[in-house]
C-alpha positions as CSV (number, residue, x, y, z in Angstrom):
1,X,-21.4,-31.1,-0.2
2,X,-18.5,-33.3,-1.3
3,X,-19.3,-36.9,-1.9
4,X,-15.5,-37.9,-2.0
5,X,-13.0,-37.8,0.6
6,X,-10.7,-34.9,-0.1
7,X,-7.9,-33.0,1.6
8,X,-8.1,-29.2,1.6
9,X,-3.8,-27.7,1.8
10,X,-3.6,-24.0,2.3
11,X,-0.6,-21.8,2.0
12,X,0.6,-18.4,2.8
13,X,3.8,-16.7,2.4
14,X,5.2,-15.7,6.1
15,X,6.2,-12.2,7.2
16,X,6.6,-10.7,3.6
17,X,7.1,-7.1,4.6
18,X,9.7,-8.2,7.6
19,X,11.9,-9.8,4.6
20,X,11.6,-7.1,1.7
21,X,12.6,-4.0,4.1
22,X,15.2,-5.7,6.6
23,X,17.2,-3.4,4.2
24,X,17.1,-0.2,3.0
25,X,18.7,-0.7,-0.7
26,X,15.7,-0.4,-3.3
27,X,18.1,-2.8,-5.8
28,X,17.1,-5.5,-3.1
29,X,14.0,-4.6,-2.1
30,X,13.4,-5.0,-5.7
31,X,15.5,-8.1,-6.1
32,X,12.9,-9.7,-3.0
33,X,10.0,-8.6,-4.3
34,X,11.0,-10.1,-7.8
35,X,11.7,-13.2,-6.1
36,X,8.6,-13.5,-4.6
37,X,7.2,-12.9,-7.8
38,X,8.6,-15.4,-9.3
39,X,8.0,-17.8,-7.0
40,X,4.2,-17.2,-7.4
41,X,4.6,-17.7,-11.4
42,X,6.0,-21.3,-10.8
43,X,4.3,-22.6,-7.6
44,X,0.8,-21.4,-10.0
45,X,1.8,-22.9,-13.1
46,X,2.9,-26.6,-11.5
47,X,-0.1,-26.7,-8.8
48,X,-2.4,-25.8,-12.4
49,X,-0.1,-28.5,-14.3
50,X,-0.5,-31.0,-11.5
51,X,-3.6,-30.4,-10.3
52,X,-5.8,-28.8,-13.0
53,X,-9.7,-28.3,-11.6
54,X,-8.7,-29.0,-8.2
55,X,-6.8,-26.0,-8.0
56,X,-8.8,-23.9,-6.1
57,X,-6.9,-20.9,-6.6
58,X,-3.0,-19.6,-6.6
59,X,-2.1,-16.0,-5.7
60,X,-0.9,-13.2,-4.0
61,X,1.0,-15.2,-2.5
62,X,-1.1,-17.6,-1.0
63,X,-2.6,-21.0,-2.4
64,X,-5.4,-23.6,-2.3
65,X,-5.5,-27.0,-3.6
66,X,-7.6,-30.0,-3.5
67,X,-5.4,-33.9,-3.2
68,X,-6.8,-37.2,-2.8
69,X,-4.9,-38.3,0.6
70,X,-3.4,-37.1,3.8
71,X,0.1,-38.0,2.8
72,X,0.1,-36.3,-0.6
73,X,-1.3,-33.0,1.3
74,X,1.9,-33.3,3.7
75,X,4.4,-33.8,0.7
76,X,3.1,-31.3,-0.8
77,X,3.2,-28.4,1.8
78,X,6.7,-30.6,2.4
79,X,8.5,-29.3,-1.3
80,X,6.9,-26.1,-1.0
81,X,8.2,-25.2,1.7
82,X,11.5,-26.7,0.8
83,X,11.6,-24.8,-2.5
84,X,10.5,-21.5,-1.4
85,X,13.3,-21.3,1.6
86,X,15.7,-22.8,-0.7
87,X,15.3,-19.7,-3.3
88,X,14.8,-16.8,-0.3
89,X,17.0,-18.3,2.1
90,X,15.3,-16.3,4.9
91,X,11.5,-16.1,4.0
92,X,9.2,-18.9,4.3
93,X,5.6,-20.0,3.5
94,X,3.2,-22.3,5.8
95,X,1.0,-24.7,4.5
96,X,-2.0,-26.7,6.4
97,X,-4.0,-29.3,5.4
98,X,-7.8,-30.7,6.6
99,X,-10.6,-33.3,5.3
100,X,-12.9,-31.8,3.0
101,X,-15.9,-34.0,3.9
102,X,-18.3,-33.2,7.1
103,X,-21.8,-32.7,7.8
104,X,-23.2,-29.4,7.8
105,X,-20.0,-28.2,6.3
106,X,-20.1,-25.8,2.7
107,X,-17.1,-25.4,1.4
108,X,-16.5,-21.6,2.5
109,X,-16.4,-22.8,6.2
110,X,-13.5,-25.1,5.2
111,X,-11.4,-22.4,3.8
112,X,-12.3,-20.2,7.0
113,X,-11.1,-23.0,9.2
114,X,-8.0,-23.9,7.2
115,X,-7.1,-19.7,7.7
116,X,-7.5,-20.0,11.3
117,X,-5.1,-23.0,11.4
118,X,-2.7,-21.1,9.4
119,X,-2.9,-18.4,11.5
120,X,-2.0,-20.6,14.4
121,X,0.6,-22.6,12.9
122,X,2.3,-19.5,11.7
123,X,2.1,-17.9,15.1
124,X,3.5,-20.3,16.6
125,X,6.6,-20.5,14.1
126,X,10.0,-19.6,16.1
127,X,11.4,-16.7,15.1
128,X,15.1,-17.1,13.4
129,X,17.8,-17.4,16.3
130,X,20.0,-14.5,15.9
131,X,23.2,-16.1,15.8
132,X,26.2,-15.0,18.1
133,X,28.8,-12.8,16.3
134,X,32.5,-13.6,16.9
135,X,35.0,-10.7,17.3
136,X,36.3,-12.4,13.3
137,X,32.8,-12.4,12.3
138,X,31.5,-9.9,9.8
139,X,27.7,-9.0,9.6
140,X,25.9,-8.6,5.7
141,X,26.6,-4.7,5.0
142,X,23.1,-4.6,3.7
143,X,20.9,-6.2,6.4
144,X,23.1,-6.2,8.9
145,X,21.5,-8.8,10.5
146,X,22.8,-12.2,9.2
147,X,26.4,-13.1,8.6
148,X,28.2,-11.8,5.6
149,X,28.9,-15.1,3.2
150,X,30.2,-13.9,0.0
151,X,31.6,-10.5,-1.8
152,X,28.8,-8.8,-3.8
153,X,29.3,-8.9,-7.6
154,X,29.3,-5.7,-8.5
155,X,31.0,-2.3,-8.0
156,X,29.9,-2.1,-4.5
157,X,32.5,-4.5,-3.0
158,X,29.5,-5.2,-0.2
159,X,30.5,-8.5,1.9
160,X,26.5,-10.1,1.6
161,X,24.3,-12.4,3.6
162,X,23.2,-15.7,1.4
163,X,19.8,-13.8,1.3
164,X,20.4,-10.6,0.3
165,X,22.9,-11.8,-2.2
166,X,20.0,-13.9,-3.7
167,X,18.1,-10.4,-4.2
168,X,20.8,-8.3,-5.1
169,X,20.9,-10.1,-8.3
170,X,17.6,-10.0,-9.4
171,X,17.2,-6.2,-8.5
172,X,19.7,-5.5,-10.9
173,X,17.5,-6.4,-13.5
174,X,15.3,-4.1,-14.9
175,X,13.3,-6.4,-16.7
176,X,11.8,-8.6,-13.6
177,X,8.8,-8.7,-11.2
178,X,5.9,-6.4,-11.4
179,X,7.5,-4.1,-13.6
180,X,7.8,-6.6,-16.2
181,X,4.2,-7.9,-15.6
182,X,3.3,-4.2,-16.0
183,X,5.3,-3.9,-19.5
184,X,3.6,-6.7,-20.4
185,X,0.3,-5.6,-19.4
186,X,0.5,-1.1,-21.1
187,X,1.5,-2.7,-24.4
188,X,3.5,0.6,-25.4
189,X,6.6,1.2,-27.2
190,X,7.4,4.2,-24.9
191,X,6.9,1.9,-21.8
192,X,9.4,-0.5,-23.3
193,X,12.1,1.9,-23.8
194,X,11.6,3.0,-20.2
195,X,14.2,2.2,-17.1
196,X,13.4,2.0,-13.5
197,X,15.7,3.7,-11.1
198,X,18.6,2.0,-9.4
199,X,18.0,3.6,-6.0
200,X,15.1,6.6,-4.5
201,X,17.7,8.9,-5.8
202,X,16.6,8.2,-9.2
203,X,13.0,8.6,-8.1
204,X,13.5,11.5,-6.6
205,X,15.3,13.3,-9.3
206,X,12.7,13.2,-11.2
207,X,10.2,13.8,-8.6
208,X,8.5,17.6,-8.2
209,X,9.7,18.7,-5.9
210,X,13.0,17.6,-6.5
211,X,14.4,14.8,-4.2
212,X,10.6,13.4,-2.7
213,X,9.4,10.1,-2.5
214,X,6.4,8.8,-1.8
215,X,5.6,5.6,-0.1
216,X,2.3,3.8,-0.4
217,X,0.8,1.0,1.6
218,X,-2.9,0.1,0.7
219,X,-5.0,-2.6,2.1
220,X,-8.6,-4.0,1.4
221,X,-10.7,-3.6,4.3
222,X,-12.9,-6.3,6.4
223,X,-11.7,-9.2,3.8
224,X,-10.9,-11.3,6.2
225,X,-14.7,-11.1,7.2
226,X,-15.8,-12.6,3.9
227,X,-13.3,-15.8,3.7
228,X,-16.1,-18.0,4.4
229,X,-18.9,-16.7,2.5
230,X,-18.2,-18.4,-1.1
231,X,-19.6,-21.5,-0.7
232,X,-18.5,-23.3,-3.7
233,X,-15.2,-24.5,-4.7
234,X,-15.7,-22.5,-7.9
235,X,-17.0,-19.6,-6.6
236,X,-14.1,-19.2,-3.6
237,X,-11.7,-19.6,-6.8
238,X,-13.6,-16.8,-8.3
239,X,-13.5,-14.5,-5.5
240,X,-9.8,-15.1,-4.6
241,X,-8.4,-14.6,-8.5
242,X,-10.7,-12.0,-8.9
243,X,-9.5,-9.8,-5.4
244,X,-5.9,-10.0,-7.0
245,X,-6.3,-9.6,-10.5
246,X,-8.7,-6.4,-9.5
247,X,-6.0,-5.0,-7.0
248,X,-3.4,-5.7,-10.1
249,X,-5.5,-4.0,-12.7
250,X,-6.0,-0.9,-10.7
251,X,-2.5,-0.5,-9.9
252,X,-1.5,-0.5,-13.3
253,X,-4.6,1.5,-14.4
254,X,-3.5,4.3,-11.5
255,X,0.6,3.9,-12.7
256,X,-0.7,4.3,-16.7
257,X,-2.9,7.4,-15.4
258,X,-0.3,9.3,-13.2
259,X,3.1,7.6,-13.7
260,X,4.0,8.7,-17.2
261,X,8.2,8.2,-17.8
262,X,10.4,11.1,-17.0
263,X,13.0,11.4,-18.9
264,X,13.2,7.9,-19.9
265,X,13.0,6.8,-16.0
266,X,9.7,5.5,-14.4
267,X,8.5,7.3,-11.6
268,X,7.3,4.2,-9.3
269,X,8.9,1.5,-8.2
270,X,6.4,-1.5,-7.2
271,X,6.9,-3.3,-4.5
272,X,4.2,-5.9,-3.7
273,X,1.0,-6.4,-5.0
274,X,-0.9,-9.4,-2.7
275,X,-4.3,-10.5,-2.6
276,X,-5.5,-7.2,-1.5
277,X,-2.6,-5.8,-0.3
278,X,0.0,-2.8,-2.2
279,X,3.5,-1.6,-1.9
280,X,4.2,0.9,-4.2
281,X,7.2,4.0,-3.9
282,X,6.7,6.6,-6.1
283,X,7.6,10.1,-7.0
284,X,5.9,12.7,-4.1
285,X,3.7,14.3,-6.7
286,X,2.2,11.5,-8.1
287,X,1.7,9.4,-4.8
288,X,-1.5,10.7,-3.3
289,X,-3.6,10.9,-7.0
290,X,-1.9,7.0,-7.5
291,X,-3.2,5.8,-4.2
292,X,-6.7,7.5,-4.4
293,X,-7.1,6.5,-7.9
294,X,-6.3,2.7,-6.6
295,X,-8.7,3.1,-3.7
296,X,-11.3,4.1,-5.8
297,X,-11.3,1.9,-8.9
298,X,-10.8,-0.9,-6.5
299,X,-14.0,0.2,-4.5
300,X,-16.0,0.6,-7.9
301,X,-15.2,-2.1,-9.8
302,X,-15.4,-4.6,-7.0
303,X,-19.1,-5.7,-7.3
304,X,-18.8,-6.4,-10.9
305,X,-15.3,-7.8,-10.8
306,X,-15.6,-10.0,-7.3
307,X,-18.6,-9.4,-5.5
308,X,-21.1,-10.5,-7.9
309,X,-18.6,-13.7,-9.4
310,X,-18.6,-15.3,-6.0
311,X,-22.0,-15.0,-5.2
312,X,-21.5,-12.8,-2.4
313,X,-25.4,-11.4,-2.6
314,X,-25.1,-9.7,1.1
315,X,-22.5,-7.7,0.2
316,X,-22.3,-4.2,-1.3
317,X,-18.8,-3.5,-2.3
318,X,-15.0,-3.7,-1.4
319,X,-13.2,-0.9,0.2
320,X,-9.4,0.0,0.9
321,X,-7.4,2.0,3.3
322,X,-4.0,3.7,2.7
323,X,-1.4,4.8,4.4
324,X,1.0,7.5,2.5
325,X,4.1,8.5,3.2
326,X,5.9,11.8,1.5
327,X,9.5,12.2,2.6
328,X,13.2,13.2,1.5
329,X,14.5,10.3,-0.9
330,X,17.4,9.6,2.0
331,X,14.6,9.1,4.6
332,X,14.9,5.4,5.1
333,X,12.6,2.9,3.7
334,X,12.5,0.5,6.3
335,X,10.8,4.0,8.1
336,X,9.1,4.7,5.6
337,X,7.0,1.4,5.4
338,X,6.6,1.4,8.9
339,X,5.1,5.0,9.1
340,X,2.9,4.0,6.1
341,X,1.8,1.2,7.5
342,X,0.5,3.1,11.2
343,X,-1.2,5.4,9.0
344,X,-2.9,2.6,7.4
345,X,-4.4,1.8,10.5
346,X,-5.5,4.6,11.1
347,X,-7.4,4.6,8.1
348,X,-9.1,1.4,8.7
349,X,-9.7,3.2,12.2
350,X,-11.8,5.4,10.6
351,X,-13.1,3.4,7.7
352,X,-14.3,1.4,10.5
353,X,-16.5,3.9,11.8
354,X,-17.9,4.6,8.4
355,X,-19.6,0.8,8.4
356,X,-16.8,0.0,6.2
357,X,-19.2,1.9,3.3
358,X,-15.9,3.8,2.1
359,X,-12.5,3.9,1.6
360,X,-9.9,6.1,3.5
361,X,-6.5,7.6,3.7
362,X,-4.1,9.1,5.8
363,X,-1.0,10.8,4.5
364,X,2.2,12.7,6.2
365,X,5.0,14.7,5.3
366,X,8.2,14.2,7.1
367,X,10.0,16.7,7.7
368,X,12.5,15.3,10.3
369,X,13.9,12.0,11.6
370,X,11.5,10.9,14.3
371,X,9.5,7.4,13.0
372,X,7.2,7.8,15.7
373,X,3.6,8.7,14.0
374,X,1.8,9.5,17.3
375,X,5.1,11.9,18.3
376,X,5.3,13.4,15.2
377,X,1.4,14.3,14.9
378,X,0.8,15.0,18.4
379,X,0.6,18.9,18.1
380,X,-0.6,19.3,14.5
381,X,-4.0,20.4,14.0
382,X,-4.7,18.2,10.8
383,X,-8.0,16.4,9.6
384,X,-6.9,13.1,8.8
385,X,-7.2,10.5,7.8
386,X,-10.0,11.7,4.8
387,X,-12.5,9.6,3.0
388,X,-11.7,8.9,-0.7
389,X,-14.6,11.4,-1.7
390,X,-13.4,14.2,0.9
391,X,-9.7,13.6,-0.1
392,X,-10.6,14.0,-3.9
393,X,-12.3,17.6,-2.3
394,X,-9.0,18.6,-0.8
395,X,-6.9,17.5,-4.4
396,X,-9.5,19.6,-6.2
397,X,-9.2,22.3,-4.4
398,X,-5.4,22.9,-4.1
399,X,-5.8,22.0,-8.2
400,X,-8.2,25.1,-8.3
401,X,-6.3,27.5,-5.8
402,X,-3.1,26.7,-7.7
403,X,-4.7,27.8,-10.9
404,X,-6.1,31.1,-9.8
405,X,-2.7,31.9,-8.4
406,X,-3.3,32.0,-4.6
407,X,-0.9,33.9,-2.9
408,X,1.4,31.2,-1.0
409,X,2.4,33.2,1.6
410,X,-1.4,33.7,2.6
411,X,-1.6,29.9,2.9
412,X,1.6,30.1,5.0
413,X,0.6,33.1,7.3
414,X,-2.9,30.9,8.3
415,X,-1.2,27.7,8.5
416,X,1.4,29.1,10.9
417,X,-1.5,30.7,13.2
418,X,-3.3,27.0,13.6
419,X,0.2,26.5,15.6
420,X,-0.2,29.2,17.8
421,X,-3.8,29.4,19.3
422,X,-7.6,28.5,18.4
423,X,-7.9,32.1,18.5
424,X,-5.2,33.5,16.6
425,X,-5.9,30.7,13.7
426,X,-9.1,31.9,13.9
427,X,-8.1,36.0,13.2
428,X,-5.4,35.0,10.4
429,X,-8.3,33.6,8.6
430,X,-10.9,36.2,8.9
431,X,-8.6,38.9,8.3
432,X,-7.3,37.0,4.9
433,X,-10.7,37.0,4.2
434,X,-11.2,40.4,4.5
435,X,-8.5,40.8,2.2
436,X,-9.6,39.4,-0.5
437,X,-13.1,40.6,0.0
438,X,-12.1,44.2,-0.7
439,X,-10.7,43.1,-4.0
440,X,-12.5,44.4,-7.1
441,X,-11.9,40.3,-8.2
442,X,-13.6,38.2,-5.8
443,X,-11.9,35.0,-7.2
444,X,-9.5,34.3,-4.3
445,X,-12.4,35.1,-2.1
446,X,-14.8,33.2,-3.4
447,X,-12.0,30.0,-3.9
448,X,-11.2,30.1,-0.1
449,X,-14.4,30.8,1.4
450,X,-15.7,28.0,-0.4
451,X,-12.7,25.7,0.6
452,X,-13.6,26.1,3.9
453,X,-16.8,25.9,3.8
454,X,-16.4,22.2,2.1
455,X,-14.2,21.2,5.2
456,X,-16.4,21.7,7.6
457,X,-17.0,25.8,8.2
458,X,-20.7,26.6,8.6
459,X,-20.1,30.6,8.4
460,X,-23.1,31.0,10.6
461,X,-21.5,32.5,13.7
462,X,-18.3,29.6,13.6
463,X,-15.5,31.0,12.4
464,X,-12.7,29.5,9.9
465,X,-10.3,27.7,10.1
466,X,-12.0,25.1,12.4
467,X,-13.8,22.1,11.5
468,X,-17.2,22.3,13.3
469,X,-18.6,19.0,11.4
470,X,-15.6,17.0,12.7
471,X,-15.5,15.7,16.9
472,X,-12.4,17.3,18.8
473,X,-10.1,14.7,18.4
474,X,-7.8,14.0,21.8
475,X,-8.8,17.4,22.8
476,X,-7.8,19.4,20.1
477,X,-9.8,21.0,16.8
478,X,-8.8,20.0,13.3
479,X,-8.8,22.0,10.2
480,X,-8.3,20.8,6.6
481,X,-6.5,23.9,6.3
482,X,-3.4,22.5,7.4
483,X,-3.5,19.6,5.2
484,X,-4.1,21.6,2.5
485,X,-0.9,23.8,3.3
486,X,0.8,20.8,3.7
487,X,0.0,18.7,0.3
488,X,0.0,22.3,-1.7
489,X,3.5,21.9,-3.5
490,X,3.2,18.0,-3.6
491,X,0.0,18.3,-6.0
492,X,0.3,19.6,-9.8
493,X,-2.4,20.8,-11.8
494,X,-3.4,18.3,-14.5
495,X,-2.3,19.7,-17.6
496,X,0.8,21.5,-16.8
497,X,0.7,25.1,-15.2
């Protein structure tokens, strides 16, 4: 209990995602991202210079700080929110501010309240007008959605909005952001001689297969839930540093593990790492083993790293969901993030239903132009979304049938079958089977029989492909076979081959 009158100010950047993709040039996505970035660096280091203990904590994009009177708290969220429009032009944080002191009130019940009050306020925030366009008007060529205000300065010749000239500069920079922050971080000579792509292009070229991307939205699950539990100044500073610097650390861990340069070019590009929250675009091969490896060290390491710290006895550990999207590098990234994110919630969906115990993640392949995930899925007989364990089963497997040489167009005759009828899925896979049960080598057999058998196939009268462990889902059966036909030339074996 505080003996001193105090004012509690809360901020929190608004509507990050809806000003990094309102374009779909990486350079700027970048160049916002780095922004943002930056603006974290400074608004931490002068609320720590200003402020020193009563900094509660500062990042992620969000902040907490103690002051010693209503007016200062309104000044304060005042220049804020001055400074960080003045640098963005069209993004914006929200600040709130509320008395520290009350009975019966721990400290983690003020933070809870001062979210739900930034919730409000930044509900109720207008959207920005739309302005009317005059026939002598010109639109930004990037966005397309503000007016054009000066020429871009470089080859392009791109008339630019005010913001996504502000971006454009920074994302020209190699040397900014997250990227730098990783440098920084891997220590390696290598690392430092390495360039990031100008564009998905340059991902993709060094992507296998040639010309895929991945994009990768993760999320911690139920946090929300827990914003009220710390119960001491300290320890809600411990548990809010801590999220971050754990969701930073596995990033980087999961980008040293799988992102090796190619060519001199790294095969990522990060976009956003918040509180709890990832962005990431990466090379197709490397994006599922990135976002797993994530999940999971973020699920391990959390009772040690922020669990335990902030005093959070009742609870076990921190989970994530993910969302992953493997496309052409010309498929747009506006879509891309907005596919990635519906497939995130469909892995909270089912995270959900696992108590929250364990992480999640569901994953497409796009193979057309249709952004519509319930459209594109509806007649697909997949599995998803897959618990981190299960999903590290399906990566194992494709690891091992890759190694042993499994015929592709065996995979491709049984995955076409699932398409046509329960039945006919059902006698492509028996009779490959059979094959490879007459063979002197039982290898192949034993590979896939087991496969199936890990997904779900109980052998005991049920036959393969279907999924007898898993409900019908919206009347239909699933099969891990499909998702394994689908990831197969997306996943390398470790070690070359």
């Amino acid at each position: 209990m505080m003996s001193k009158q105090q004012w509690l100010v809360c901020f929190d950047t608004d509507r990050i995602k809806q000003y990094l993709f309102v374009t779909n040039r990486l350079k700027e996505i970048r160049g916002g991202s780095a922004l943002l970035e930056n603006l974290d660096r400074k608004r931490k280091k002068e609320l720590q210079d200003r402020y020193e203990k009563n900094l509660v904590y500062s990042a992620g994009g969000g902040a907490a700080v103690l002051v010693s009177t209503e007016q200062e708290a309104k000044d304060l969220i005042a220049q804020i929110e001055r400074e960080f429009q003045a640098e963005t032009i069209t993004a914006s944080i929200t600040g709130v501010f509320l008395p520290t002191n009350g009975p019966g009130r721990e400290f983690g019940e003020r933070m809870a309240e001062a979210g739900q009050r930034l919730r409000r306020v930044k509900a109720a925030k207008a959207e920005l007008t739309t302005l009317p366009i005059e026939p002598y008007l010109c639109l930004c060529d990037s966005c397309g959605q503000q007016l054009a205000a000066t020429r871009a300065n470089d080859r392009s010749g791109d008339w630019l909005c005010c913001s996504c000239d502000k971006k454009r500069k920074p994302g020209g920079d190699k040397r900014q952001g997250y990227f730098d922050e990783f440098l920084e971080w891997i220590g390696s000579v290598e690392w430092n001689r390495t360039e990031i792509a100008d564009d998905l292009d340059g991902i993709g070229v060094v992507a296998r297969p040639p010309n895929y991307v991945g994009f990768i939205a993760l999320d911690g699950n139920h946090i929300g839930s827990l914003l009220d539990k710390p119960q001491t100044i300290e320890r809600y500073g411990q548990f809010s540093t801590g999220l971050y610097n754990l969701t930073k650390e596995q990033v980087f861990t999961a980008l040293q593990d799988h992102g090796s340069p190619r060519d001199g070019i790294a095969p990522f590009e990060i976009v956003l790492i918040g509180g709890d929250d990832v962005l990431l675009i990466t090379a197709a091969d490397i994006a599922i083993e990135v976002a797993l490896t994530i999940a999971e060290g973020f699920e391990r390491k959390s009772l040690s790293k922020v669990v335990d710290p902030a005093g959070l006895t009742d609870v076990k550990n921190l989970t994530m969901a993910g969302g992953i999207v493997l496309a052409h590098a010309d498929f747009p990234i506006p879509a891309m993030h907005q596919l990635a994110e519906a497939l995130q919630k469909s892995a909270k969906k089912h995270c959900a239903s696992e108590g929250y115990e364990t992480g999640a993640i569901d994953f497409l392949i796009v193979s057309g132009s249709d952004t519509d995930l319930e459209t594109m899925r509806k007649t697909i007989p997949h599995r998803r979304p897959y618990t981190l364990e299960k999903l590290g089963c399906l990566l194992s497997h494709i690891r091992q049938l890759k190694r042993v040489d499994f015929p592709m167009s065996q995979l491709q005759t049984m995955y076409q079958a699932l398409f046509e009828s329960e039945v006919n899925a059902q006698l492509a896979s028996i009779a490959t089977l059979g094959r490879l049960g007459q063979r002197e080598d039982k290898e192949l057999y034993n590979r896939l029989k087991t496969f199936f058998s890990d997904f779900g196939v109980k052998f005991d009268g049920q036959l393969p492909p279907w999924d007898a462990d898993t409900k019908e889902r919206d009347g239909r059966k699933v099969s891990a076979l499909t998702d394994l036909v689908e990831l197969y030339p997306f996943i390398q074996v470790k070690g070359g081959a």
